[in-house]
N, C-alpha and C positions, 0 to 999 in steps of 0.2 A: 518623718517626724510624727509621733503622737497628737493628736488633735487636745488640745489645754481651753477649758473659758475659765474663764475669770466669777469668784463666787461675791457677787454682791458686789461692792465696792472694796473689797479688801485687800487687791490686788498679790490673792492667792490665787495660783492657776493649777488645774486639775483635769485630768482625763474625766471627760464625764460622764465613765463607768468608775467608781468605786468599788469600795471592798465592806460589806457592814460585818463587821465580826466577832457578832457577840454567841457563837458557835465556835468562836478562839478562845477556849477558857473558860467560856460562861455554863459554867457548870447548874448554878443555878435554873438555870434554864433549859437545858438539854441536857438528860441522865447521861452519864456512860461517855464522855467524849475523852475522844484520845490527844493528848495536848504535842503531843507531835505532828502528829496531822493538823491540828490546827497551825501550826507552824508553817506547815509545807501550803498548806492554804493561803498566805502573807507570804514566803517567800515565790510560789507560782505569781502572785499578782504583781508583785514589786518585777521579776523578772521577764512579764508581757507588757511590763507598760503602763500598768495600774500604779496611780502615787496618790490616790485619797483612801485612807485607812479610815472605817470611824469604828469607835469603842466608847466605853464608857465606863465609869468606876463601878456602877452597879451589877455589870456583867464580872459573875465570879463568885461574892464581888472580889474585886481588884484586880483577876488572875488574868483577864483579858488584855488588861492595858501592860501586865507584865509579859505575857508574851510576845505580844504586839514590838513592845520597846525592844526587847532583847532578839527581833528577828532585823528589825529596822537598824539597830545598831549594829549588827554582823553584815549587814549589806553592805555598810559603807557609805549609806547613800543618803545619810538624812536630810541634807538640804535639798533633795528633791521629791521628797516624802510630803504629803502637806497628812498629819494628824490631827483627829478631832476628836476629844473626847466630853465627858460631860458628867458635870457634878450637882447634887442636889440630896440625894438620901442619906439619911442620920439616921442609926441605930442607936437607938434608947431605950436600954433595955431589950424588952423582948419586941419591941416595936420598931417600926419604918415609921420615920417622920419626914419632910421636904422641908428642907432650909435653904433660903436666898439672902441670908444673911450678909451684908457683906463680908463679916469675922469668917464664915463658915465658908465664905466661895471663895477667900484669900487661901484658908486652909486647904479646901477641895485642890485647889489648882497647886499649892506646895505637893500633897501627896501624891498627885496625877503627875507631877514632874521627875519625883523619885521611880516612882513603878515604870511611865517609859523611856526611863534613864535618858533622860534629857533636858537640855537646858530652857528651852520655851515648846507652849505648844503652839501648832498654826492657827486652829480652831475650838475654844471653849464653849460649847455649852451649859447655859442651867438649864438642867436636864427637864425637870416639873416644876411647876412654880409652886411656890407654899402662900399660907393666906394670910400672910402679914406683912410679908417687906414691902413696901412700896418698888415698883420694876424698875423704877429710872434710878431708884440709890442700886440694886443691885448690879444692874447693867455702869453706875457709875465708877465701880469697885473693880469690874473689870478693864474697863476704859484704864485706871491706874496701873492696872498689871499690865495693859496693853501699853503705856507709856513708858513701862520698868524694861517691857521688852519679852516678859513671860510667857505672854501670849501675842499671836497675832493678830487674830481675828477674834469677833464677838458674836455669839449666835443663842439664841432660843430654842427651847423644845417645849409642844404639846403646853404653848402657850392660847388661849382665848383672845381673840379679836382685840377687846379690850384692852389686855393684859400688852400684847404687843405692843401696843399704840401708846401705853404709857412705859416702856423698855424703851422707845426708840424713840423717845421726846423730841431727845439729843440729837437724832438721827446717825445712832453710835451702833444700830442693830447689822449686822452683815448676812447671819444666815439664821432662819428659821427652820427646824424640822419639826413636822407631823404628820399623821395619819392622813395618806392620801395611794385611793387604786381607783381603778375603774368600778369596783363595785361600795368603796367607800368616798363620797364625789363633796362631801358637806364642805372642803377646804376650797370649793369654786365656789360659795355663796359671798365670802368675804378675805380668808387669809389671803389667799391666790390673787386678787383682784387686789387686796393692799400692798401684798409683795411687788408684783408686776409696776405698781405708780410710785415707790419709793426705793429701787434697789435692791430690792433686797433678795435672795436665793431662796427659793422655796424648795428642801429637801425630801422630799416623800417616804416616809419609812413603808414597810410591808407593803412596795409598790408591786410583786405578786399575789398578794393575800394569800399568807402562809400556803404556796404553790397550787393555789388553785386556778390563777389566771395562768401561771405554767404551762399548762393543757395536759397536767399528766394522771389526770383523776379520772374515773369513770364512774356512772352511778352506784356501781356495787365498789367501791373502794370504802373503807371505813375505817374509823381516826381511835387512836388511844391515846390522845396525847390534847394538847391545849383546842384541840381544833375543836373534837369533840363537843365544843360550847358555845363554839360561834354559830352564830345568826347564819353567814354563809355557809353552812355547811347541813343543814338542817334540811331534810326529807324535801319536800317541790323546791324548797328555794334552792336547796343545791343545784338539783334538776333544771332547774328554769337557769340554772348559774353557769352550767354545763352549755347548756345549748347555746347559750352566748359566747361561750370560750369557741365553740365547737366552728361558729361562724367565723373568730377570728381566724381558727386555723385553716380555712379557707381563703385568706391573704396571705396566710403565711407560706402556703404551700406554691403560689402563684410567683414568689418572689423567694423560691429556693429556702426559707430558714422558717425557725420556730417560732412557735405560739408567744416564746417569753419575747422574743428578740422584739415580736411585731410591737406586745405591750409597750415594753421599753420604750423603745423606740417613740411611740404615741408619746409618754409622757415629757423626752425631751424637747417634743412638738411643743410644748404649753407653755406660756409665758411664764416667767419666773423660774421654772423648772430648768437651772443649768446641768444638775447633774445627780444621780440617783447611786445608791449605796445597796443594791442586791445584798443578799449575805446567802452562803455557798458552806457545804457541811464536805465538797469533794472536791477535790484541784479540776476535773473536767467541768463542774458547773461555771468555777472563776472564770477560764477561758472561752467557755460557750457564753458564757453573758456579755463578752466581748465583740462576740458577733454584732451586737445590736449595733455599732457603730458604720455597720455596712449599710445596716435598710436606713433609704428615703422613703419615706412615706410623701403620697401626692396630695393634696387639700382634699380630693375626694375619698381619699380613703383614711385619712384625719375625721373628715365628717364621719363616714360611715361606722368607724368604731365608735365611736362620739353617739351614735343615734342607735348602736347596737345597746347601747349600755344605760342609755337615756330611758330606753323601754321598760316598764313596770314587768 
């Protein structure tokens, strides 16, 4: 049997390797994708055992969640499916706006029901928070749809300390997702340590840093694409960002498997962290991520990544 925890209190249960799939459709965001392949990407995971799908409206936009639903619904299998997707971007005009309206996340979560042809979702997020709803009325609106049956779970994105703490008054919050790797650590000053004393699932997005915790870079590799901007990726700090990859692939070669799996693996070590959502552009990356499920890590080598990564 597949190994399932339980996310938050929600009494969703989930392989805790996921599938993040916004390389299913998200064309906005990666030029040139083939939507068949993303396809076989969602049907390889559904068929190893993977049942946490996440997506979102703004991947596409739309086209993600429409794929997503129409590979889910050919399986047959959606009540063992858990879906999460996430709403929040308003086009106005020629502009992106963030609304947590209640009117607009009633709406978001109607249209996210049509695209992945189905009757509830497991897990909504609002995706960003905007700077006017108050979080407890918009998290209240959900709680409704989660009463109607629409949804089942309630979750947060790339919300502020703050912000969370007034979403989950109620204590009606189940899963947060945000920015958390080894070399981006800011959600262990406060989210992490909130999550951990109330419940709640801390889901980490880009927990390889656009594949650079991977181990598949070397200093002469060079980015045309979003990377090219990041802080990580930049002349000594890459450098100095390598050599610490380079130490982990020295646990990992000790214990048979890859640089990602050890990552991985670290972060289901962390309190709160039930279960991580990789996203995979090739059906061989889906099933190698799967590996992670094999490493134990020992407390000492919990610390020692922990103190590779610590170092300035």
């Amino acid at each position: 049997m597949t190994q399932r925890v339980q996310l938050g209190q929600s009494g969703l249960y989930v392989n805790p390797i996921g599938l993040g799939t916004n390389a299913v459709g998200g064309h906005n965001i990666y030029p040139n994708l083939d939507e068949e392949a993303g396809k076989d990407l969602v049907r390889t995971a559904l068929k190893k055992g993977i049942n946490f799908l996440d997506t979102a409206y703004i991947y596409g936009p739309e086209r993600s969640e429409e794929l997503v639903g129409e590979v889910v619904k050919e399986s047959g299998k959606r009540e063992e499916v858990v879906i999460a997707t996430k709403g929040a971007h308003k086009f106005v005009g020629n502009e992106t706006i963030m609304d947590n309206s209640p009117e607009f996340l009633v709406e978001a979560v109607e249209s996210s029901l049509k695209r992945l042809q189905t009757d509830y979702i497991d897990l909504f997020y609002i995706h960003f928070p905007d700077d006017h709803t108050p979080k407890d009325e918009a998290v209240a609106a959900l709680q409704e749809l989660k009463e109607k049956g629409q949804i089942k779970a309630i979750g947060v994105s790339n919300f502020s300390l703050e912000q969370l703490k007034e979403a989950n008054k109620n204590g009606l919050v189940d899963v947060y997702q945000g920015e958390y790797n080894l070399l981006q650590r800011d959600a262990e000053k406060d989210i992490l340590p909130y999550c951990a004393k109330n419940n709640i699932t801390f889901i980490p997005y880009f927990p390889l840093a656009s594949g650079l915790l991977a181990g598949k870079y070397t200093k002469d590799t060079t980015f045309n694409d979003l990377r090219q901007n990041m802080a990580h990726f930049q002349g000594r700090q890459f450098e100095h960002n390598l050599e610490k990859v380079n130490q982990v692939r020295g646990i990992a070669e000790e214990k048979g498997v890859g640089v990602p799996h050890i990552v991985l693996a670290w972060y289901l070590a962390q309190p709160a962290i039930d279960a991580i959502i990789p996203g995979a552009k090739r059906e061989e990356q889906v099933i190698s991520n799967l590996k992670t499920l094999d490493v134990t890590l020992t407390e000492h080598e919990i610390e020692r990544i922990d103190s590779i990564f610590s170092e300035q």
